[in-house]
C-alpha positions as CSV (number, residue, x, y, z in Angstrom):
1,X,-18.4,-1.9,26.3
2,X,-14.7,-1.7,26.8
3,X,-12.6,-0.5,24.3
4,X,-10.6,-3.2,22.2
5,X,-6.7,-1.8,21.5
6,X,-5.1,-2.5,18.7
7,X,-1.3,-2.1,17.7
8,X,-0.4,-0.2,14.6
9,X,3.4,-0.9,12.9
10,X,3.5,1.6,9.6
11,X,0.3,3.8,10.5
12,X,2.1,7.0,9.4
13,X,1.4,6.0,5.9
14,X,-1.4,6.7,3.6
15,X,-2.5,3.2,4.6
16,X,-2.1,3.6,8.2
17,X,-3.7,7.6,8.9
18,X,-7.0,6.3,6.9
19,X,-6.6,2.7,9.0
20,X,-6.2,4.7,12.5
21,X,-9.6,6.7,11.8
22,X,-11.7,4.5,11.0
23,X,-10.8,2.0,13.7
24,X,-11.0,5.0,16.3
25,X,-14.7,6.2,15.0
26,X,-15.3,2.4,15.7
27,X,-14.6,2.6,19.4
28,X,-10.8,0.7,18.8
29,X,-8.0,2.4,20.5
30,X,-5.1,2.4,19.1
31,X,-1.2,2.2,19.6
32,X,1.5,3.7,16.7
33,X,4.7,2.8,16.6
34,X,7.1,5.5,14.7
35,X,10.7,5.6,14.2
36,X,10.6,9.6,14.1
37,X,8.4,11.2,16.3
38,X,9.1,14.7,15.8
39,X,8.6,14.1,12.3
40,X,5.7,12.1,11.8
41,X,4.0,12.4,15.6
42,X,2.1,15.3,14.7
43,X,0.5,14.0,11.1
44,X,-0.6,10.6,13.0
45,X,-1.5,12.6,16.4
46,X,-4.4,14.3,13.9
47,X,-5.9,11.2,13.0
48,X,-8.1,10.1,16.0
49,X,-9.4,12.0,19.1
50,X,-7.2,12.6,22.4
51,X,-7.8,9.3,24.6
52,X,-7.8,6.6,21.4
53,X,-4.6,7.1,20.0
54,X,-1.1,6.6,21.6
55,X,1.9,7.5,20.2
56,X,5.5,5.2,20.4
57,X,8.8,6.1,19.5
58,X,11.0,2.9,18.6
59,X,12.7,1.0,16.1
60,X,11.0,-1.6,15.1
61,X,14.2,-4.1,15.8
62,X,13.7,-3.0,19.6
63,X,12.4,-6.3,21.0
64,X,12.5,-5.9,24.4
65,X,10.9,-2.1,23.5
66,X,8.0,-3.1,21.4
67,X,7.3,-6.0,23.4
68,X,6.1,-4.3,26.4
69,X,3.3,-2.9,23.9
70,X,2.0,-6.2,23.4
71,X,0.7,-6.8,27.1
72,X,-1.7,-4.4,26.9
73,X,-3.0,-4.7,23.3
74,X,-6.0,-7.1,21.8
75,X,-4.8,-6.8,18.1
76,X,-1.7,-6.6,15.9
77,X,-1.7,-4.8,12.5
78,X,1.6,-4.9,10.5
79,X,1.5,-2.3,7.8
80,X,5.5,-1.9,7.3
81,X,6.8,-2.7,3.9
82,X,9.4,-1.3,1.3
83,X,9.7,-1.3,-2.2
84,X,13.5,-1.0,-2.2
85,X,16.3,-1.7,-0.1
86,X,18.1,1.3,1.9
87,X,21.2,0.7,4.2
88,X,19.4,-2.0,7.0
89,X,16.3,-1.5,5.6
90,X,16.2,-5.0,3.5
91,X,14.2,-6.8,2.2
92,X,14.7,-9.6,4.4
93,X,14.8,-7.5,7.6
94,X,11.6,-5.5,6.7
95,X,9.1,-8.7,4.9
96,X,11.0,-11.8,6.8
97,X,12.6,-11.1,9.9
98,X,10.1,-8.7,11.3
99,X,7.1,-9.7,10.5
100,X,8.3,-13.3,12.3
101,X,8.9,-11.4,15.0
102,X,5.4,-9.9,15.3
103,X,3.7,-13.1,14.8
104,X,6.1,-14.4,17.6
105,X,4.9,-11.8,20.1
106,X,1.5,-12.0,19.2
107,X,1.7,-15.6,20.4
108,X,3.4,-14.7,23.5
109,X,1.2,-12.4,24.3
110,X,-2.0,-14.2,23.6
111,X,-3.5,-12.2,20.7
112,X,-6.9,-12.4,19.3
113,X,-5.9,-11.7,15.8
114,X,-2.6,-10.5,13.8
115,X,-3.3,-8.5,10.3
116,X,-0.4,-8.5,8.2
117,X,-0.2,-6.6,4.9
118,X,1.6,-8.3,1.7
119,X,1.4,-8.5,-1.8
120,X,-0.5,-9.7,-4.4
121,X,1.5,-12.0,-7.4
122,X,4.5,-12.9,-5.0
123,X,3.9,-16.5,-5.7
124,X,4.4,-16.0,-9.5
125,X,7.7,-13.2,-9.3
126,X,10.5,-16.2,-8.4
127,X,12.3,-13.9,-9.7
128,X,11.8,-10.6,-7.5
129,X,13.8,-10.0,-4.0
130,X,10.9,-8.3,-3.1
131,X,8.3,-11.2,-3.5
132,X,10.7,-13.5,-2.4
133,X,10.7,-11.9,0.7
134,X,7.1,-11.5,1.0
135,X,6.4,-14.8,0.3
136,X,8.9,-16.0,3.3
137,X,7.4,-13.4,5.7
138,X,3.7,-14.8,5.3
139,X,5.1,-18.4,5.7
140,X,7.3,-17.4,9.1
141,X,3.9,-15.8,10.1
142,X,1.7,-18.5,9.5
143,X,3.8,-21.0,11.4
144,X,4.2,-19.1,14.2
145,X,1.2,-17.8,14.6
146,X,-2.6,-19.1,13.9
147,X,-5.0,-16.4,14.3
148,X,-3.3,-14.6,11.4
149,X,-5.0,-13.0,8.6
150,X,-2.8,-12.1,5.5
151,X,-4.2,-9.3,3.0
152,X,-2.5,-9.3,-0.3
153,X,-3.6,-6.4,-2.0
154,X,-3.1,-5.1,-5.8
155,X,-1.5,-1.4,-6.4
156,X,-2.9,0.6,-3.5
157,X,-3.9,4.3,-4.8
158,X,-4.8,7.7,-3.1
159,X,-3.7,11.3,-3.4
160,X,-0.8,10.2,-1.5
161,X,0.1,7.6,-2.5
162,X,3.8,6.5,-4.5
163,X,2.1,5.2,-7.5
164,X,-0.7,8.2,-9.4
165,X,0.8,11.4,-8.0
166,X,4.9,9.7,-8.7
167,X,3.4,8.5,-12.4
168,X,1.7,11.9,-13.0
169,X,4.8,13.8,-11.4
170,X,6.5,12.2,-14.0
171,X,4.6,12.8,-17.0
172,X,4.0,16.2,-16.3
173,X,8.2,16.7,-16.7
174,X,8.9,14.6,-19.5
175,X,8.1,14.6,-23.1
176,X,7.8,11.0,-23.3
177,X,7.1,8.0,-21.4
178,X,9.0,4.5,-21.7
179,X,6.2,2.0,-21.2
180,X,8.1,-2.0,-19.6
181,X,6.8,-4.7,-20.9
182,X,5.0,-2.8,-23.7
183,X,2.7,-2.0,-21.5
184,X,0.6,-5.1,-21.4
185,X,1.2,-5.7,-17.1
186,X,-2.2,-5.9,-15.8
187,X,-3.5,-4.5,-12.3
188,X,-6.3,-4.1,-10.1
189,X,-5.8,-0.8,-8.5
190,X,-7.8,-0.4,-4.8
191,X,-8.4,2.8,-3.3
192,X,-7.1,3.3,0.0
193,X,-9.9,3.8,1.9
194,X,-11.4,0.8,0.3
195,X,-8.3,-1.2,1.7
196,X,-8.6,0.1,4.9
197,X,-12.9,-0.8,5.4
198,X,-11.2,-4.2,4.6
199,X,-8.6,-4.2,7.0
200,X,-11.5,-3.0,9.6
201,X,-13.7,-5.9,8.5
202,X,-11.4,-8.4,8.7
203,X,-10.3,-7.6,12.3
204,X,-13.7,-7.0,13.7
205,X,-15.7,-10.2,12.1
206,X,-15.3,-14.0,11.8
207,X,-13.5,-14.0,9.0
208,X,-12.1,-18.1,8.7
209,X,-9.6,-17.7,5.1
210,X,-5.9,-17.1,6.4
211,X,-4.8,-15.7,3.0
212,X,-7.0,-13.0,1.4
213,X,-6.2,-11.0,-2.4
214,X,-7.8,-7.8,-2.2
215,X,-8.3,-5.5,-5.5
216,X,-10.4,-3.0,-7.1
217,X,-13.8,-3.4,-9.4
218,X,-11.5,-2.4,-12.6
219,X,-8.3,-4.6,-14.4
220,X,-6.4,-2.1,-16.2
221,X,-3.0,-2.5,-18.2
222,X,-0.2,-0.1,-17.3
223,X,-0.5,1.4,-21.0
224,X,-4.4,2.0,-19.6
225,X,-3.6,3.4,-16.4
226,X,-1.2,5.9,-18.0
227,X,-3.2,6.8,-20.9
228,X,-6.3,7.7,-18.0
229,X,-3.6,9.9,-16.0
230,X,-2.4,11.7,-18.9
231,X,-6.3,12.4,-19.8
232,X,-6.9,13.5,-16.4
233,X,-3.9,16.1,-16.6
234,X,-4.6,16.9,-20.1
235,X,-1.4,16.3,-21.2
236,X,-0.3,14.1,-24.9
237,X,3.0,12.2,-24.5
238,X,4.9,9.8,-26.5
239,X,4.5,6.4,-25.2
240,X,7.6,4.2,-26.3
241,X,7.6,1.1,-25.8
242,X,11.5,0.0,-23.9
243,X,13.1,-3.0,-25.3
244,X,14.6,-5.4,-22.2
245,X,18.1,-4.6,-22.6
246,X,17.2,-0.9,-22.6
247,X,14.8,-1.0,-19.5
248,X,17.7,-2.8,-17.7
249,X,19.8,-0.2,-18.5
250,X,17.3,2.8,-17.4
251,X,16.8,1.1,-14.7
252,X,20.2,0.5,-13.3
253,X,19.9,4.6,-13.3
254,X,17.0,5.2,-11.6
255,X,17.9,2.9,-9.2
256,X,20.8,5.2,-8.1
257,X,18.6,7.7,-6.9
258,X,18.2,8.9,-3.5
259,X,14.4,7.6,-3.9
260,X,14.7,5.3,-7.0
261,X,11.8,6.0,-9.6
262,X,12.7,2.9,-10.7
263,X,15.3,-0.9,-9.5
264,X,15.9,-3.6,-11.0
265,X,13.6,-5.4,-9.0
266,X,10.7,-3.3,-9.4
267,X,11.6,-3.9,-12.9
268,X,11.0,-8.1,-12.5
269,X,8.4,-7.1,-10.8
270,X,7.2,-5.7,-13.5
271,X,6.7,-8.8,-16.1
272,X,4.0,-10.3,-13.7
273,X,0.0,-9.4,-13.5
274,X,-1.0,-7.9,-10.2
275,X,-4.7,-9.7,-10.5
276,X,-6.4,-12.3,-9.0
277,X,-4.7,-15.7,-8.9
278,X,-8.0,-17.4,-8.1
279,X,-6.0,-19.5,-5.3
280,X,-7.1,-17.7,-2.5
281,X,-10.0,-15.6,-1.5
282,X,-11.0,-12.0,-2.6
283,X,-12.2,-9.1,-0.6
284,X,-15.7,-9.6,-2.4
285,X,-15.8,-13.4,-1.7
286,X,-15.8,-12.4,1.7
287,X,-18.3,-10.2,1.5
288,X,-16.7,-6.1,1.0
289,X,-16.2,-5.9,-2.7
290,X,-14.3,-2.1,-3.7
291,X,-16.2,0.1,-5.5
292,X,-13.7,3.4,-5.8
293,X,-12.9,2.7,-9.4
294,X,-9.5,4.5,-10.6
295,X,-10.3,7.0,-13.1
296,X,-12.9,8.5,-11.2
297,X,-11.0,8.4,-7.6
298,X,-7.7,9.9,-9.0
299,X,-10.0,12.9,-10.9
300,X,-10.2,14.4,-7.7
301,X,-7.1,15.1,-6.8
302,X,-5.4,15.2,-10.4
303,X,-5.9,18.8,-10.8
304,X,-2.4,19.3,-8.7
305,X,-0.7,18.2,-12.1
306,X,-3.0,20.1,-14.4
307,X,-2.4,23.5,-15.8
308,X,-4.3,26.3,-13.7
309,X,-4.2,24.1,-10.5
310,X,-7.1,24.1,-8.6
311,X,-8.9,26.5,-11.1
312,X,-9.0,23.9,-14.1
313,X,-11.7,22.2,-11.7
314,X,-14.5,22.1,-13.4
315,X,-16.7,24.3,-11.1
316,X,-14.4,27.0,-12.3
317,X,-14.8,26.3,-15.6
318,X,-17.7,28.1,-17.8
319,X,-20.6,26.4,-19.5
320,X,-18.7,26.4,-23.1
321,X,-15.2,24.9,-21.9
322,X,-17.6,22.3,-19.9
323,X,-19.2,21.1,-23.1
324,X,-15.7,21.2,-25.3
């Protein structure tokens, strides 16, 4: 059987390198589009075998460029996405303007199906830029074009990801951790490569539900999820709990950061759950539940942060220290 092609914007991501292998073992060519070639050519080039994977260097504002892709391509997967704003990089241009324009081309050209990556809790964060966005993106999308299937997933995890390794970075360095909200914000974390057999299913079966919330088998607090990453690094901080004002503040500082640990924004963002809004369909209602659960996922790459590195693993530890 001929092989299908699909058309990869944001594959150089965690997201994207797990995406392009497993639609490659599954006989799905693929096409990357990259800003940078030199820089990230070679880390995506590694992902597939010679003959499945193509390589394109454009910005992703170069119509006329990354239209000519779409004539020879059977799928569209949209993987781009920001979590704050940079020069042109907006949140307009990168979760309105362009994903319209996909879904435009994807018409055009006669697609079978357009995946699109959002958010999950962007009809609740009125609030956020970033969810405001979002939500206008899937609604240019779903009016342009039909055969679209929108993934709205909860915090995305892996060991690289911007969320663990930034969190455990972080309380590795500091001697105390301000906890938003008291703590109390609730997520789903999914592993990557739980996200990614997701993406694969949805592209290659029927699937009829146009909006779909995909999360992990576990709800954790943010107070949870640090107090399991500081376990896992075997570290004791103090966790302080930020009035508003003072978050505000902190993060009007972080946010002047080359890469902010920290906006505004992110800060609205905050005040929201990240779970299951019940409105839509879940990843398990369609039949691929996750099963990577968090503490045990992010155990095998925390000893980076711990103290000996890779020799505080525990098949280099002795029976006694195994049993304290």
């Amino acid at each position: 059987m001929k092989a299908k092609n699909c058309l990869i914007f944001g594959g150089s991501g965690a997201i994207g390198r797990n995406l392009i292998r497993k639609l490659t073992k599954n006989n799905i060519k693929v096409t990357v589009v990259t800003r940078n070639l030199h820089q990230k050519g070679l880390r995506i080039k590694t992902q597939a075998n010679a003959g499945y994977i193509e390589i394109v260097e454009a910005n992703i504002f170069e119509e006329k460029k990354i239209q000519t892709l779409f004539e020879k391509s059977d799928f569209c997967i949209n993987l781009v996405g920001i979590l704050y704003e940079k020069k042109s990089s907006t949140f307009k241009n990168i979760h309105t303007i362009f994903p319209s324009l996909l879904a435009k081309l994807c018409k055009k050209y006669e697609l079978e199906k357009f995946i699109h990556l959002s958010a999950l809790g962007i009809n609740d964060a009125v609030d956020s830029e970033y969810a405001k966005t979002k939500l206008n993106g899937e609604k240019e999308i779903l009016s342009n074009f039909s055969r679209t299937i929108i993934l709205r997933p909860s915090v995305v995890f892996s060991d690289s990801d911007n969320f663990s390794t930034q969190f455990m970075t972080l309380l590795n360095l500091l001697p105390f951790f301000p906890l938003y909200y008291s703590g109390k914000t609730k997520f789903m974390p999914i592993h990557c490569s739980d996200l990614t057999d997701i993406i694969y299913y949805t592209l290659s079966k029927n699937v009829n539900s146009q909006i779909i919330e995909c999360v992990g088998p576990q709800t954790l607090s943010f107070k949870e999820i640090i107090k399991i990453l500081l376990d896992l690094i075997g570290k004791k901080r103090l966790l302080i709990s930020l009035p508003l004002p003072l978050a505000n503040l902190s993060a009007k500082f972080f946010q002047l950061f080359p890469k902010p640990l920290l906006t505004q924004d992110q800060l609205r963002l905050l005040k929201y759950d990240n779970v299951l809004s019940g409105k839509y369909k879940s990843n398990t209602e369609i039949g691929i539940p996750s099963k990577l659960q968090f503490y045990k996922e992010v155990k095998k790459y925390s000893y980076m942060w711990r103290e000996g590195g890779q020799f505080s693993t525990e098949k280099y530890l002795s029976n006694n220290e195994k049993k304290i």
